[in-house]
Each structure stands twice: as C-alpha cells, then as structure tokens.
HTML snippet that shows the backbone in 3Dmol.js (N, CA, C, O; Angstrom):
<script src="https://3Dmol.org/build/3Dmol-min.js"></script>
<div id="view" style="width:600px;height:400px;position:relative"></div>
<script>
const pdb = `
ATOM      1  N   UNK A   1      42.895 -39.953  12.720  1.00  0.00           N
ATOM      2  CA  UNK A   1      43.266 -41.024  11.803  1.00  0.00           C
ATOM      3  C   UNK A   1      43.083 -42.370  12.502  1.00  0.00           C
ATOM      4  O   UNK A   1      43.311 -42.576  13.693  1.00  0.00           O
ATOM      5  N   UNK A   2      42.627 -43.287  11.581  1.00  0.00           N
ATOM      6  CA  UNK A   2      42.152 -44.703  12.248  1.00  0.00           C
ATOM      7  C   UNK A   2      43.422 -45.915  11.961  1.00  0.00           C
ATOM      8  O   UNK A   2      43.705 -46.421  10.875  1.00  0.00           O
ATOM      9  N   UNK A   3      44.088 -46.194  13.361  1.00  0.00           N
ATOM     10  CA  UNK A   3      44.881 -47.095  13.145  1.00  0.00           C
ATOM     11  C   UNK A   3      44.746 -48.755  13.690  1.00  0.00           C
ATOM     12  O   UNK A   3      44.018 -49.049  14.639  1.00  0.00           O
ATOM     13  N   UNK A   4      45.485 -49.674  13.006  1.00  0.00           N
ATOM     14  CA  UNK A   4      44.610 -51.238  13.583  1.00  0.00           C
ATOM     15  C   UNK A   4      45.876 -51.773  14.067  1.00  0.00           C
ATOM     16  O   UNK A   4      46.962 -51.387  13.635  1.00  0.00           O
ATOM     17  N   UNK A   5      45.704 -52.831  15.137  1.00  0.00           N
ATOM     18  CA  UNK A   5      46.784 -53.755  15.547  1.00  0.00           C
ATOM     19  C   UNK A   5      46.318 -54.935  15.792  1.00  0.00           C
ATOM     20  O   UNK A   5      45.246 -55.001  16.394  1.00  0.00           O
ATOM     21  N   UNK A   6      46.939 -56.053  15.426  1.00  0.00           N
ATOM     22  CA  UNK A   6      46.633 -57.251  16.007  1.00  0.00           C
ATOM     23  C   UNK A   6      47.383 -57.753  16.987  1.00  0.00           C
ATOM     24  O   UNK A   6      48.601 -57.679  16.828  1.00  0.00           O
ATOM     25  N   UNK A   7      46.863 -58.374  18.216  1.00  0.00           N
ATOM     26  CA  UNK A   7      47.507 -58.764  19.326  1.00  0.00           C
ATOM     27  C   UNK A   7      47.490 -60.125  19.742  1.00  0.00           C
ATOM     28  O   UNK A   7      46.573 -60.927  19.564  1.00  0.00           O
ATOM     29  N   UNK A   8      48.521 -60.308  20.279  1.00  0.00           N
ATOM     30  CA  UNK A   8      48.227 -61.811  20.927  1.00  0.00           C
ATOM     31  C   UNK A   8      48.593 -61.705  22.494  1.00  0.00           C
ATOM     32  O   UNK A   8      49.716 -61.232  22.670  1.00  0.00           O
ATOM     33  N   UNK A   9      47.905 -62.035  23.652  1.00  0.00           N
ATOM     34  CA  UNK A   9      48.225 -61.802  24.665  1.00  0.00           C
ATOM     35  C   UNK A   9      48.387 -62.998  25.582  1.00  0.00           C
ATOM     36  O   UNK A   9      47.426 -63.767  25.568  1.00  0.00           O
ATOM     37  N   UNK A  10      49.638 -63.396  26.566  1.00  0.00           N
ATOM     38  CA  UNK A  10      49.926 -65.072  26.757  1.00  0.00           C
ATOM     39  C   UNK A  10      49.817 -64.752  28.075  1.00  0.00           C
ATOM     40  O   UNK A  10      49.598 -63.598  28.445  1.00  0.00           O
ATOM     41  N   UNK A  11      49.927 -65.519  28.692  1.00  0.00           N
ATOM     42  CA  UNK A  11      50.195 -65.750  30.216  1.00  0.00           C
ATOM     43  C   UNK A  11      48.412 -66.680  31.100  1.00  0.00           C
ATOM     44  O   UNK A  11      47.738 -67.493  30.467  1.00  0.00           O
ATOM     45  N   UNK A  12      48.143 -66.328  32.266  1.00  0.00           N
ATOM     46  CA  UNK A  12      46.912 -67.162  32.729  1.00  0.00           C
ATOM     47  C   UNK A  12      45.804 -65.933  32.182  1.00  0.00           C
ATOM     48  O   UNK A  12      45.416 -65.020  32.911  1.00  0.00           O
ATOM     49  N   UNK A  13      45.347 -66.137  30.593  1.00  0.00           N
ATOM     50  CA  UNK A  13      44.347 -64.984  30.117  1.00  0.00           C
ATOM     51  C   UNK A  13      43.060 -65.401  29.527  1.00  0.00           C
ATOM     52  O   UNK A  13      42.373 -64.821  28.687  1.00  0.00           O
ATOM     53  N   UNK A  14      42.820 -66.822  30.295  1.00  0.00           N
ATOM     54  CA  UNK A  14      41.305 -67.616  29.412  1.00  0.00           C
ATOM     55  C   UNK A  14      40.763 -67.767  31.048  1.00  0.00           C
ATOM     56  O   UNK A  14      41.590 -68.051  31.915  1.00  0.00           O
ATOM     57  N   UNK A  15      39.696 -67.612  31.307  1.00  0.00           N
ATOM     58  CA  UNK A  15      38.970 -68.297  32.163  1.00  0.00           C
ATOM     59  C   UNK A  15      39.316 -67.275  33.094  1.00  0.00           C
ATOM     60  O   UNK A  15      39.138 -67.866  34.159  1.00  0.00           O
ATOM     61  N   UNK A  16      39.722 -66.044  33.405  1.00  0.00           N
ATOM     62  CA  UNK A  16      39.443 -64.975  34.104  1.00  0.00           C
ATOM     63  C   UNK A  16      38.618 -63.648  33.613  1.00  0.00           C
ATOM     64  O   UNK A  16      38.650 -62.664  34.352  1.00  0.00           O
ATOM     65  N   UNK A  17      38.096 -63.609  32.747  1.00  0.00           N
ATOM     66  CA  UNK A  17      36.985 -62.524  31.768  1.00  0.00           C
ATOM     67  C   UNK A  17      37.764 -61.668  31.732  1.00  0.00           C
ATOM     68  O   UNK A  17      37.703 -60.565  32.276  1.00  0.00           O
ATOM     69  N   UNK A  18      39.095 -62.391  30.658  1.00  0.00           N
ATOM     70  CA  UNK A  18      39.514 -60.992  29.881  1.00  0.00           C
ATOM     71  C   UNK A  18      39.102 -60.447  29.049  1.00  0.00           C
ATOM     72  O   UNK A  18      39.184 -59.235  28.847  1.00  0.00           O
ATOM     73  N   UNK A  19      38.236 -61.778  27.988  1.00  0.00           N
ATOM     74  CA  UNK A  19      37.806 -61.175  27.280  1.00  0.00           C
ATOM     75  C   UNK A  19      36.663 -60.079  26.935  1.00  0.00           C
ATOM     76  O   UNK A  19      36.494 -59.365  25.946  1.00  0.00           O
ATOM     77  N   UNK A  20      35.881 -60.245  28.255  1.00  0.00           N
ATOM     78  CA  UNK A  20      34.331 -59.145  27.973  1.00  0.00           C
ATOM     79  C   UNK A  20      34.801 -57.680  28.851  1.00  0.00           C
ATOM     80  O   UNK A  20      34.283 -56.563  28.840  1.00  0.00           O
ATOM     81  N   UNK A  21      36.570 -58.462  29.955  1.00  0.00           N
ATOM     82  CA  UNK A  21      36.724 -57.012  30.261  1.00  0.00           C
ATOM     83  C   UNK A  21      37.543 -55.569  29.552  1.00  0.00           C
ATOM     84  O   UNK A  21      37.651 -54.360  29.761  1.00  0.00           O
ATOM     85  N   UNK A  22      38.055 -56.727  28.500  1.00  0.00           N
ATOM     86  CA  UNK A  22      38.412 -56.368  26.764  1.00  0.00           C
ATOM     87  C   UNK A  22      37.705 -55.189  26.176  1.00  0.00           C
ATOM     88  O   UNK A  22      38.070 -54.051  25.880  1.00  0.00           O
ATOM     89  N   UNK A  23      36.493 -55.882  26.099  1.00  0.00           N
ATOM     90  CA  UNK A  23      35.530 -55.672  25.483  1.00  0.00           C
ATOM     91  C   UNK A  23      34.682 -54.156  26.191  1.00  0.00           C
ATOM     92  O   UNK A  23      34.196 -53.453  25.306  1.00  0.00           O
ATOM     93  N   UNK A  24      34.455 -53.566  27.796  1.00  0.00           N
ATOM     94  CA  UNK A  24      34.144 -53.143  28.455  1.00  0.00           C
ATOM     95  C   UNK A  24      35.209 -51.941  28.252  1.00  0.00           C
ATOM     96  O   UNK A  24      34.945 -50.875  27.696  1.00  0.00           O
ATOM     97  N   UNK A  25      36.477 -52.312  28.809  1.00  0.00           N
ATOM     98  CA  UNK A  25      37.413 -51.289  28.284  1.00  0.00           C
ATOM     99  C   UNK A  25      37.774 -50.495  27.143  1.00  0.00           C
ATOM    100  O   UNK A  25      38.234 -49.353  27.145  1.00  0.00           O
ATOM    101  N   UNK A  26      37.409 -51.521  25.800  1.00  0.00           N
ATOM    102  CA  UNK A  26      37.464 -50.847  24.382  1.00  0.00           C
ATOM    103  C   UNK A  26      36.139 -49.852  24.161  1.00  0.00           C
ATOM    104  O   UNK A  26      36.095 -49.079  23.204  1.00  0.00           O
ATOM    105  N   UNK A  27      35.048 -49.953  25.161  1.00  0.00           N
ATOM    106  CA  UNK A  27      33.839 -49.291  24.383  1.00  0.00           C
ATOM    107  C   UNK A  27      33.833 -47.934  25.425  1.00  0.00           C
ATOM    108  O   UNK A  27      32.924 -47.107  25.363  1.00  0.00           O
ATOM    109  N   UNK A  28      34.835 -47.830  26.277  1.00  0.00           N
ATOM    110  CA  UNK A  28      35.366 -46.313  27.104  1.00  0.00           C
ATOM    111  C   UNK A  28      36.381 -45.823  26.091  1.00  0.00           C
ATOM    112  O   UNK A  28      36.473 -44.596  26.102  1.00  0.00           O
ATOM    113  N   UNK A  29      37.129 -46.403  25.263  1.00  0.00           N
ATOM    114  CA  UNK A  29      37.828 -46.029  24.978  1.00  0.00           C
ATOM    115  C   UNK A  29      37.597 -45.075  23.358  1.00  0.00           C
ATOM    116  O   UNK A  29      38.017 -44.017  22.888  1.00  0.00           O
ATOM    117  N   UNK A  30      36.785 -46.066  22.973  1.00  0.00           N
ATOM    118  CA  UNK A  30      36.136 -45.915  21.685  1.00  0.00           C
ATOM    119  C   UNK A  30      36.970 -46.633  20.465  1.00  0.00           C
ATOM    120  O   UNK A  30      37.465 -46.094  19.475  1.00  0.00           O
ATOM    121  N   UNK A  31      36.972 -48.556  20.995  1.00  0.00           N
ATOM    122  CA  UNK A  31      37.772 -48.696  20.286  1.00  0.00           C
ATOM    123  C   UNK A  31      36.860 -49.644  19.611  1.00  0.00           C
ATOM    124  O   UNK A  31      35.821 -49.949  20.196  1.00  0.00           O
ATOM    125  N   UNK A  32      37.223 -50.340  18.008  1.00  0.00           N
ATOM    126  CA  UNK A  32      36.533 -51.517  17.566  1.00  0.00           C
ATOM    127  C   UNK A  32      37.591 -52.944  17.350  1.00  0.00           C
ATOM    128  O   UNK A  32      38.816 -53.065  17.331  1.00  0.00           O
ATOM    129  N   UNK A  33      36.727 -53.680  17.239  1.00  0.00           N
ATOM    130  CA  UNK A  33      37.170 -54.890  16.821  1.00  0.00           C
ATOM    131  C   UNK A  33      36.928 -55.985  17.637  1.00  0.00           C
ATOM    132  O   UNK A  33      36.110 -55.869  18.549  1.00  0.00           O
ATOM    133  N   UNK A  34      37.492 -56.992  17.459  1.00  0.00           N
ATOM    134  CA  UNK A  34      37.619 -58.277  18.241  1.00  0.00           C
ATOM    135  C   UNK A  34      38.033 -59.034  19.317  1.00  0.00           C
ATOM    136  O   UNK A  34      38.364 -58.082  20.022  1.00  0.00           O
ATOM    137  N   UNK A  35      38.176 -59.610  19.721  1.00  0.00           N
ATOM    138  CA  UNK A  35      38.882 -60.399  20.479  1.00  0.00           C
ATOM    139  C   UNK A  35      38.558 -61.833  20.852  1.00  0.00           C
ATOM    140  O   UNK A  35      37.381 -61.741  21.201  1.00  0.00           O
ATOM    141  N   UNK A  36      38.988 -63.377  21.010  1.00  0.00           N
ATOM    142  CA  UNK A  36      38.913 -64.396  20.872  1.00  0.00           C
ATOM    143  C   UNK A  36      39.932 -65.361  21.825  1.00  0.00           C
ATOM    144  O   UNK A  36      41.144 -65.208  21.671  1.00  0.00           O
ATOM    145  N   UNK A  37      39.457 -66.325  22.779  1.00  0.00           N
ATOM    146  CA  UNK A  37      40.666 -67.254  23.009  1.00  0.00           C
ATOM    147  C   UNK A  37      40.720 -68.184  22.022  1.00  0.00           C
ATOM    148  O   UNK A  37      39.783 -68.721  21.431  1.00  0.00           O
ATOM    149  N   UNK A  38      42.189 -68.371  21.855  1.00  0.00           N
ATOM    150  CA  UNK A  38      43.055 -69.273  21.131  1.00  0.00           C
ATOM    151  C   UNK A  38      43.229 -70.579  21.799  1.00  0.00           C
ATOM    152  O   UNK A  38      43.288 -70.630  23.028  1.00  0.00           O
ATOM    153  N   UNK A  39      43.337 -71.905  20.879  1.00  0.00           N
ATOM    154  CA  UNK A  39      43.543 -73.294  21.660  1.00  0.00           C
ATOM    155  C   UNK A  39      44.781 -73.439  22.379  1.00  0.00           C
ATOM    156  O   UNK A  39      44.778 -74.559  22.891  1.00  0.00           O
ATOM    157  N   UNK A  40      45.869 -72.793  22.656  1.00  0.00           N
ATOM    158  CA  UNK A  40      46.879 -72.607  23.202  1.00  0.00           C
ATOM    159  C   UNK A  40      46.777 -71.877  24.442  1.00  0.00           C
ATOM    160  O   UNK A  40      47.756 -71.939  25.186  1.00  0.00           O
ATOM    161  N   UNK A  41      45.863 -71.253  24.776  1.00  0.00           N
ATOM    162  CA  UNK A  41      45.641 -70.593  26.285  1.00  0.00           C
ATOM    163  C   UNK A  41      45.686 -68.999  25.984  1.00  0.00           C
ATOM    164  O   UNK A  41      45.198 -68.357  26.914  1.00  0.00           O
ATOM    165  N   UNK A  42      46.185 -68.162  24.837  1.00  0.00           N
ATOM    166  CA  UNK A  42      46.079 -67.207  24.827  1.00  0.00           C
ATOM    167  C   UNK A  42      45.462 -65.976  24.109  1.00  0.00           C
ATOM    168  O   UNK A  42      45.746 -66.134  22.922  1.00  0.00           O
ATOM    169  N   UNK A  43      44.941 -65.129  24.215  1.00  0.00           N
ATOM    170  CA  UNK A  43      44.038 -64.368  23.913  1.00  0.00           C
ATOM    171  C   UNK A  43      44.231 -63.347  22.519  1.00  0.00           C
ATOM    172  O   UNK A  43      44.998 -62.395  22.376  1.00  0.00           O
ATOM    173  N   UNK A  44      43.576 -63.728  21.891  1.00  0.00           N
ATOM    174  CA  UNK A  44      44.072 -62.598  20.442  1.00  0.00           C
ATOM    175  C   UNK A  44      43.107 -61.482  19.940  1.00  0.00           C
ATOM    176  O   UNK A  44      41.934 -61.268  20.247  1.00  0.00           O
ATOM    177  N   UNK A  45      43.988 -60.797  19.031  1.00  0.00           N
ATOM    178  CA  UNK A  45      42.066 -59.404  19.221  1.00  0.00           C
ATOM    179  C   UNK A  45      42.742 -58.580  17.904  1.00  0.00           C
ATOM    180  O   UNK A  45      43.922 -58.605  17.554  1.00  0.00           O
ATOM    181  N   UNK A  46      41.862 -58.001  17.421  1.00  0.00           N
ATOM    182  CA  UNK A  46      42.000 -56.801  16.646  1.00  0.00           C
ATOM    183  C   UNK A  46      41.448 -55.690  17.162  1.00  0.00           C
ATOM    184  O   UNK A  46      40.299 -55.624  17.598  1.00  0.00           O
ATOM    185  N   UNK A  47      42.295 -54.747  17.123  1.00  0.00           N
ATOM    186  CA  UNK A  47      42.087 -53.411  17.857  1.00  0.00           C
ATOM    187  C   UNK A  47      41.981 -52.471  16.834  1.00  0.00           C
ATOM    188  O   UNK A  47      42.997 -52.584  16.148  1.00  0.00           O
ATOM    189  N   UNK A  48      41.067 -51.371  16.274  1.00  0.00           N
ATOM    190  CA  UNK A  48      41.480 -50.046  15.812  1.00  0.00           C
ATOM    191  C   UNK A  48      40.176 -49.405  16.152  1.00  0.00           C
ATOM    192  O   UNK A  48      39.072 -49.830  16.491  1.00  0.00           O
ATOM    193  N   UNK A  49      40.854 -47.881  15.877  1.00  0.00           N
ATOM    194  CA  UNK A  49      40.467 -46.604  16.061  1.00  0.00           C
ATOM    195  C   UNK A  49      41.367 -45.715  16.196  1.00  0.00           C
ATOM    196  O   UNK A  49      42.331 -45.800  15.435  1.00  0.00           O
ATOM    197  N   UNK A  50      41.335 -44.788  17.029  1.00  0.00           N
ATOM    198  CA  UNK A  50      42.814 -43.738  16.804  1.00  0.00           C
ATOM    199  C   UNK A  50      43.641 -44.155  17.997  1.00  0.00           C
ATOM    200  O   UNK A  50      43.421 -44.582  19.130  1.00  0.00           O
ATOM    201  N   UNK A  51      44.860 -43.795  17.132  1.00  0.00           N
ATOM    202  CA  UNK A  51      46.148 -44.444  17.497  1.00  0.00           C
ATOM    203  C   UNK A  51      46.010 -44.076  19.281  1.00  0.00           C
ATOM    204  O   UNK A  51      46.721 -44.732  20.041  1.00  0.00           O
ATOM    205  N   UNK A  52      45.354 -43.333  19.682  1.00  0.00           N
ATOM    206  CA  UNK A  52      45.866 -43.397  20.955  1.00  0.00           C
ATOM    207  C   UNK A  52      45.213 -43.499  21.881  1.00  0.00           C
ATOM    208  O   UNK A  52      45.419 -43.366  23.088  1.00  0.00           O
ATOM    209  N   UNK A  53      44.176 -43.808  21.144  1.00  0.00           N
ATOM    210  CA  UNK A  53      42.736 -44.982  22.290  1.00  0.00           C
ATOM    211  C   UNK A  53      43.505 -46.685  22.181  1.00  0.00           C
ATOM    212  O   UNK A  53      43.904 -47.420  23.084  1.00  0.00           O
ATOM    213  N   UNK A  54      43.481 -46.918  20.326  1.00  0.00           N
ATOM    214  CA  UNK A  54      44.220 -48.250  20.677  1.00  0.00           C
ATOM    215  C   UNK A  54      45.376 -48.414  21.492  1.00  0.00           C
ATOM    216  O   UNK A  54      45.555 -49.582  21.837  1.00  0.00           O
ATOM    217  N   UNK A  55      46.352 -47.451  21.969  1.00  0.00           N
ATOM    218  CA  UNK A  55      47.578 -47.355  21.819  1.00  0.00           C
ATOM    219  C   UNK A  55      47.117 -47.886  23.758  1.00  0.00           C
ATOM    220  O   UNK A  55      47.735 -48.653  24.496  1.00  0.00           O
ATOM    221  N   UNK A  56      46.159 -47.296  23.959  1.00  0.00           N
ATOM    222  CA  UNK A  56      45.429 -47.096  25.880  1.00  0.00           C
ATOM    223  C   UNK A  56      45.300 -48.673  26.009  1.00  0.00           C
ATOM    224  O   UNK A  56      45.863 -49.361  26.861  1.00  0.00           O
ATOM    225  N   UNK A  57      44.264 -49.219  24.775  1.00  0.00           N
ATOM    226  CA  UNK A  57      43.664 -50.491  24.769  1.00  0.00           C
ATOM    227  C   UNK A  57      45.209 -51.382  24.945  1.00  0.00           C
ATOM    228  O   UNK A  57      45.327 -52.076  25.955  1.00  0.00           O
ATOM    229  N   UNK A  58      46.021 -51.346  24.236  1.00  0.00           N
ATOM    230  CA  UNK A  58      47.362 -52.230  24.193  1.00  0.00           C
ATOM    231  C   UNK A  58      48.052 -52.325  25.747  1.00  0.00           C
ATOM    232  O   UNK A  58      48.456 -53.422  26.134  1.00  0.00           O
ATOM    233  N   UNK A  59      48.147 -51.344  26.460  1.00  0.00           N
ATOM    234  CA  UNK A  59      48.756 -51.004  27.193  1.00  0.00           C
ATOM    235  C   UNK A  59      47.795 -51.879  28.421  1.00  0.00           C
ATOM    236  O   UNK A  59      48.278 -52.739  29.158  1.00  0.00           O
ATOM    237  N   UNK A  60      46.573 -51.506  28.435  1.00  0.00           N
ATOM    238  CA  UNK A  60      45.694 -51.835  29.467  1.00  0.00           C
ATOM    239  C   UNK A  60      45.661 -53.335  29.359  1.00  0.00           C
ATOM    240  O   UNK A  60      45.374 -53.859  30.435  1.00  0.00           O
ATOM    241  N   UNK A  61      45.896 -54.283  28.250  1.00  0.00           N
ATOM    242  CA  UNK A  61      46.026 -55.563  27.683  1.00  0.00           C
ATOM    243  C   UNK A  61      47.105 -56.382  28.884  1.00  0.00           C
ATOM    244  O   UNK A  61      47.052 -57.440  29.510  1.00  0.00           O
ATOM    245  N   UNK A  62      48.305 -54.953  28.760  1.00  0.00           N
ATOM    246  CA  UNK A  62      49.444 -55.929  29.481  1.00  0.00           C
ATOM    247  C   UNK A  62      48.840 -55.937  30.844  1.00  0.00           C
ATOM    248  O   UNK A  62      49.042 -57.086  31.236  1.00  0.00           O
ATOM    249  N   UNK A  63      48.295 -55.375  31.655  1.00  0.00           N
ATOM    250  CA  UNK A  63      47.575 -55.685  33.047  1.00  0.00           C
ATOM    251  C   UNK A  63      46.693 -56.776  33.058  1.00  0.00           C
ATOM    252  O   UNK A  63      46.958 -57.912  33.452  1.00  0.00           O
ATOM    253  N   UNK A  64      45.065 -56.156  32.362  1.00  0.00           N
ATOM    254  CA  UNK A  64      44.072 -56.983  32.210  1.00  0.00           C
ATOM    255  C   UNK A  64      43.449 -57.045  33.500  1.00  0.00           C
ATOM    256  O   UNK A  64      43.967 -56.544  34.498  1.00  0.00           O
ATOM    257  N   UNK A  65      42.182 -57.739  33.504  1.00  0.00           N
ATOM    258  CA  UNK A  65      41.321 -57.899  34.655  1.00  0.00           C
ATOM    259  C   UNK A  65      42.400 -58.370  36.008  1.00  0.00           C
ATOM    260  O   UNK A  65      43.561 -58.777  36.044  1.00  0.00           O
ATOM    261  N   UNK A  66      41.415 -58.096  37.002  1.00  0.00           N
ATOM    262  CA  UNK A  66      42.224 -58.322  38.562  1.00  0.00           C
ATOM    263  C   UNK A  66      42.645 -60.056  38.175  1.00  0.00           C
ATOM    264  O   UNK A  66      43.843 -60.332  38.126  1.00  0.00           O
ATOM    265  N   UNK A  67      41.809 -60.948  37.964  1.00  0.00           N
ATOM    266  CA  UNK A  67      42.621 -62.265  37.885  1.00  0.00           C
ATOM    267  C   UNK A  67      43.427 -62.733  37.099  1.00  0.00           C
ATOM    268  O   UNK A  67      43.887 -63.871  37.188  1.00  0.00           O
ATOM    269  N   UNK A  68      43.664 -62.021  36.341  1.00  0.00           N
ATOM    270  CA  UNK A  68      44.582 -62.234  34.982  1.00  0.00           C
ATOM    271  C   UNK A  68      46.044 -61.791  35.252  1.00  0.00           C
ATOM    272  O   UNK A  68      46.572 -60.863  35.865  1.00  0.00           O
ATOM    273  N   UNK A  69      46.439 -62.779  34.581  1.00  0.00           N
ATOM    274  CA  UNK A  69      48.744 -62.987  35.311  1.00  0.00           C
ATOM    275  C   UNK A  69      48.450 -62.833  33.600  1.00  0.00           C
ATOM    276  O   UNK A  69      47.720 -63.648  33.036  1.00  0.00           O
ATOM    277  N   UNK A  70      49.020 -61.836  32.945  1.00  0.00           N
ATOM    278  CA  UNK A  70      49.979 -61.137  31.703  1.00  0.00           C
ATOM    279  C   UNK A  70      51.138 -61.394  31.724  1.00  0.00           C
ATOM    280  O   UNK A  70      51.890 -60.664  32.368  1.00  0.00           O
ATOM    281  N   UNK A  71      51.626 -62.496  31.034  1.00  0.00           N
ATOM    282  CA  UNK A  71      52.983 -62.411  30.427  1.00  0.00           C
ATOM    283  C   UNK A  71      53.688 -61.693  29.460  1.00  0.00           C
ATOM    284  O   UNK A  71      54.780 -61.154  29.639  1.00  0.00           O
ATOM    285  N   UNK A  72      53.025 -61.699  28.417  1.00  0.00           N
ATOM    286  CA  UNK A  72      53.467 -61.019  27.530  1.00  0.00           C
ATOM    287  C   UNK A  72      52.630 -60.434  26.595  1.00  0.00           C
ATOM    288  O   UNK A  72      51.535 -60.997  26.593  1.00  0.00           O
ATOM    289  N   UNK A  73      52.735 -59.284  25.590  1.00  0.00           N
ATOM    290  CA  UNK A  73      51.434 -59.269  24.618  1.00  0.00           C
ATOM    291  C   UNK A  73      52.570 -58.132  23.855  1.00  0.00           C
ATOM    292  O   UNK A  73      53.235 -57.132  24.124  1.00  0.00           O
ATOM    293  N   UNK A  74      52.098 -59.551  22.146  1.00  0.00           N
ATOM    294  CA  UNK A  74      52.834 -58.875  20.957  1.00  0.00           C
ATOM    295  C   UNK A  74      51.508 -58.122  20.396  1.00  0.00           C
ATOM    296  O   UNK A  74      50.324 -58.436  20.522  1.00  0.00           O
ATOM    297  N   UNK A  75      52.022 -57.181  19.830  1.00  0.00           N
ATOM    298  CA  UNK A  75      51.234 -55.973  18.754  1.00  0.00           C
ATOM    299  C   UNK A  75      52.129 -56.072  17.731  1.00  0.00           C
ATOM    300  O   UNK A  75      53.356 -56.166  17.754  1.00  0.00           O
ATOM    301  N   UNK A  76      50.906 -56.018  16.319  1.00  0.00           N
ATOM    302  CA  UNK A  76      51.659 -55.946  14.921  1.00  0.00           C
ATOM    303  C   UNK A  76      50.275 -55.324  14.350  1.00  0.00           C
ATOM    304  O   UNK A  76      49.106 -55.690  14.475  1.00  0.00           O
ATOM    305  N   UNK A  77      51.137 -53.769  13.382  1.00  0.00           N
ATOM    306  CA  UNK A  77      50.029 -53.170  12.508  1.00  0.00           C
ATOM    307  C   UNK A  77      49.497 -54.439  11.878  1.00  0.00           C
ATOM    308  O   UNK A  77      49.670 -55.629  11.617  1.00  0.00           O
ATOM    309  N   UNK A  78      48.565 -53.136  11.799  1.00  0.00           N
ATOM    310  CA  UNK A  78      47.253 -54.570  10.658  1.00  0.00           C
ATOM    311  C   UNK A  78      46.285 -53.600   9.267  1.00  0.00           C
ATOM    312  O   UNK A  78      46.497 -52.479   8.805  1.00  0.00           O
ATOM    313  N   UNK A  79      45.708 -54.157   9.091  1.00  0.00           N
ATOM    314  CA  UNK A  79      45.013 -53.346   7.949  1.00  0.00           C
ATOM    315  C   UNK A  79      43.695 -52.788   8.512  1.00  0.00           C
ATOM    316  O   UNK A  79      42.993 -53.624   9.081  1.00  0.00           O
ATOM    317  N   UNK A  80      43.325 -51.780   8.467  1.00  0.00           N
ATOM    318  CA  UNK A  80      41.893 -50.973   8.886  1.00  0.00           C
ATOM    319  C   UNK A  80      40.669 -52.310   8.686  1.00  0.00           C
ATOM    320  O   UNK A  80      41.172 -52.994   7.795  1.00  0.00           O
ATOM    321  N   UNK A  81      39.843 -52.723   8.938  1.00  0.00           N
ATOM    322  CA  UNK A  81      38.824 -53.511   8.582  1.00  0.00           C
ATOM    323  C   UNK A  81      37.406 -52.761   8.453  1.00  0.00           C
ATOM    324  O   UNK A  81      36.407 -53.033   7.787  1.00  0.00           O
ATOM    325  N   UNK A  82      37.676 -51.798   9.272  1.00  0.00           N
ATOM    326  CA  UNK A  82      36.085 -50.905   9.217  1.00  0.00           C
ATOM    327  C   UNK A  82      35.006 -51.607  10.420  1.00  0.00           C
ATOM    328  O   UNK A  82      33.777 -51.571  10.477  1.00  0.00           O
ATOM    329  N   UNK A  83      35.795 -52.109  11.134  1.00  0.00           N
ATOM    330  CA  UNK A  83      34.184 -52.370  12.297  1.00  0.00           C
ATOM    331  C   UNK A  83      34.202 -51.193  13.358  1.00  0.00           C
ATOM    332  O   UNK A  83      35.006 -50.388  13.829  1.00  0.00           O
ATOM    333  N   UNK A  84      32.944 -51.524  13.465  1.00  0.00           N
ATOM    334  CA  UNK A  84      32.326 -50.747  14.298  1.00  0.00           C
ATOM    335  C   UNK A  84      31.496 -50.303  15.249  1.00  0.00           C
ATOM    336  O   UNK A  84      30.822 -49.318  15.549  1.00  0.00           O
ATOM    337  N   UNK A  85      31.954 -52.029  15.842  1.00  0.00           N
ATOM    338  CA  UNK A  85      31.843 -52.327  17.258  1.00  0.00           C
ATOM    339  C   UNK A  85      32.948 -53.631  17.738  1.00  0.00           C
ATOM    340  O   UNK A  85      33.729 -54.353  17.118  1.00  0.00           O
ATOM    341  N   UNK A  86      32.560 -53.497  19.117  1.00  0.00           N
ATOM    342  CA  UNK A  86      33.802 -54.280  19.756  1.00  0.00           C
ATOM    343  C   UNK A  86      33.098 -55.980  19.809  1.00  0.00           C
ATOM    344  O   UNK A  86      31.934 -56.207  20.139  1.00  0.00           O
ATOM    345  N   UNK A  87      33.929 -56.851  19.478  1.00  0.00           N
ATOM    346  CA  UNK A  87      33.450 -58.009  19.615  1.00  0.00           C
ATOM    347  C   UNK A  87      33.782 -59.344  20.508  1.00  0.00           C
ATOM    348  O   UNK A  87      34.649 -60.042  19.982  1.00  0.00           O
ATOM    349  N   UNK A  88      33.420 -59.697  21.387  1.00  0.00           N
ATOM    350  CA  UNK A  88      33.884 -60.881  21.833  1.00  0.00           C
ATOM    351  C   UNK A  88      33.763 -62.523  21.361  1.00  0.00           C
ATOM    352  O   UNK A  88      32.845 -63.171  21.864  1.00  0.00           O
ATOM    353  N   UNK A  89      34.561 -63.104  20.527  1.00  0.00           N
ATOM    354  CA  UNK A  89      34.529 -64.086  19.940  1.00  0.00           C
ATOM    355  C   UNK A  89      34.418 -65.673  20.985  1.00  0.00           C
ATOM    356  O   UNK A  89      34.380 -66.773  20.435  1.00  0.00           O
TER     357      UNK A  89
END
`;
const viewer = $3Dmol.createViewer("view");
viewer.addModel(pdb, "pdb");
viewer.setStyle({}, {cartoon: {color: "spectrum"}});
viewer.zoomTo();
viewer.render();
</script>
C-alpha cells in the first residue's frame, strides 16, 4: 500500500546537499516525490511509497548528510499524488 507525508526539516539543512542526498537515498529506498529549500533555511519534501521505505526516508531525514546539523523534522500525512520519481526542486 502507497503512503505520502509531507515534511519540513529545520536546523543548518541548505547549503550542505541535503537535498540531492535526499534524493540519492529515496531512489535505494524506492521512494517518490520531492524535495525543495524553503526561504527560511529549511528543507521541505513530499515523500510516498510504502509506508516503510517512507517511514526509512523520514527517519534518515532526522540525520541527513555528514554536514547537515538536524534540528527538527515535522511529518504530516498527505494525499497520494502518483509520482514516480524523486525530485529535487
């Protein structure tokens, strides 16, 4: 079953390649969707596929690449969108 989350992830997460290592990690995982920095410094994404690849992707979010300081990262279901590939915005 295909489940979606949207995330927002805060702390030092622009300008250390979280996002393509996002992106690198979701396509081991077999996950789709997005991801984008925000004008506020922090990183947002849509995640789905099955609940427990995204569930890997969320988790791996709160670490992130070796230069990346993770403060915090909210998850909220979301609606399926149907992509079907990973994107870096």
């Amino acid at each position: 079953m295909t489940t979606a989350v949207d995330v927002r992830v805060t702390g030092r997460v622009q300008g250390v390649s979280f996002r393509m290592a996002t992106q690198q990690e979701a396509a081991q995982l077999g996950v789709a969707g997005w991801v984008s920095n925000e004008p506020d410094g922090s990183v947002a994404g849509h995640f789905e596929g099955p609940q427990e690849a995204v569930d890997a992707l969320v988790a791996w979010c709160g670490e992130g690449p070796a230069y990346a300081s993770v403060d915090g990262v909210a998850v909220h279901p979301s609606a399926v969108g149907g992509h079907t590939a990973f994107e870096v915005r």
